[in-house]
C-alpha positions, 0 to 999 in steps of 0.5 A: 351329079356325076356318074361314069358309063364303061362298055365292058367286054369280056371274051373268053380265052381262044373265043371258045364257046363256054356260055352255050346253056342258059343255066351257064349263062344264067349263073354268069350273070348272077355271078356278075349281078353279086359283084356288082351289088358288092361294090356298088356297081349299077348294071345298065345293061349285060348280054351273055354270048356263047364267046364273050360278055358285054356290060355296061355299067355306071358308078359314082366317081 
């Protein structure tokens, strides 16, 4: 079985600090959590930083 691993990073637009609260940060990682879900996405791993968001994340080929 095959599966593909991706390091994503996402920053946000001049490295402005938008995440600075944990109800932001939470809702972005709900937000991440239902689009993965949608598409068969498995979220390995997800830090919300107050710049910048790391994933990694598998699907199958």
């Amino acid at each position: 079985m095959y599966n593909f691993h991706y390091h994503l990073i996402w920053v946000t637009k001049y490295r402005n600090q938008t995440f600075t609260t944990e109800v932001l940060s939470n809702e972005m990682k709900a937000i991440l959590q239902q689009v993965a879900d949608d598409n068969d996405i498995v979220i390995e791993k997800m830090e919300v930083m107050p710049d910048h968001i790391h994933m990694l994340i598998s699907f199958p080929p």
